[in-house]
C-alpha positions in Angstrom: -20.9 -118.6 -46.3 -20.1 -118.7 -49.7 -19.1 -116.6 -52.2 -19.3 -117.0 -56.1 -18.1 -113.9 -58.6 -18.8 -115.1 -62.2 -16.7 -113.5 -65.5 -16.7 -114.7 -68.7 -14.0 -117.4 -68.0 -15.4 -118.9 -65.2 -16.1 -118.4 -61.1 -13.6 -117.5 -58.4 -15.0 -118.7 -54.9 -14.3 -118.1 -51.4 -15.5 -121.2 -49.2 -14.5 -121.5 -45.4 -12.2 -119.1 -45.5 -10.4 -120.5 -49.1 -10.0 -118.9 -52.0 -10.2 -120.9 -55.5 -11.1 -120.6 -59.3 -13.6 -122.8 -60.8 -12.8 -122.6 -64.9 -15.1 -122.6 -67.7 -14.2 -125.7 -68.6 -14.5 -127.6 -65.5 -17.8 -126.1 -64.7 -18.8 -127.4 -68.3 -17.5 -131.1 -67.6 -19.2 -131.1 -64.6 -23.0 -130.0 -65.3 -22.5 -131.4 -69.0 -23.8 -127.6 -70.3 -22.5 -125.0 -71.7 -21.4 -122.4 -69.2 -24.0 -120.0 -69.6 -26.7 -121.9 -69.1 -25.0 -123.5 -65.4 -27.2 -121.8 -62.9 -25.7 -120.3 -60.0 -27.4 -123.3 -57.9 -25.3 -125.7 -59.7 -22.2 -124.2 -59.0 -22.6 -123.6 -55.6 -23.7 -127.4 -55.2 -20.2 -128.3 -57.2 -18.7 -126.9 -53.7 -21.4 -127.5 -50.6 -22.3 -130.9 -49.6 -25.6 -129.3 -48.4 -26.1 -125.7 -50.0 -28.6 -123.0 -48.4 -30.8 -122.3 -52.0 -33.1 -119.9 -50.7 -33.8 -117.5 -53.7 -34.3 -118.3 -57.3 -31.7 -119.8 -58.9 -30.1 -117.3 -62.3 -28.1 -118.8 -65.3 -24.9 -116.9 -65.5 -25.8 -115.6 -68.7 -28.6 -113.3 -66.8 -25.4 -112.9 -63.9 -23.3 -111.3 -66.6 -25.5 -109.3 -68.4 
């Protein structure tokens, strides 16, 4: 299982067992949008090869309000 916790400067992750920090910028580069708009979908595909996406995906902007 995954974990994702979102802030304003970007998304610190536990996967398998590791701990790592996605930044703002990276997440940006990566989906080519700005980082409110990324959807918590896309960031958890950035890190799964094949992700469970079960319920609807959010933007962050609606995670950190």
């Amino acid at each position: 299982m995954t974990v994702l916790s979102f802030d304003e400067q970007g998304v610190d992750v536990i996967y398998d067992g590791t701990e790592f920090r996605l930044e703002k910028a990276l997440i940006e580069e990566a989906t080519r949008k700005d980082y409110p708009d990324v959807t918590d979908h896309e960031v958890l595909q950035m890190i799964e090869d094949d992700p469970s996406l079960s319920k609807e995906p959010r933007r962050i902007k609606e995670i950190l309000a």
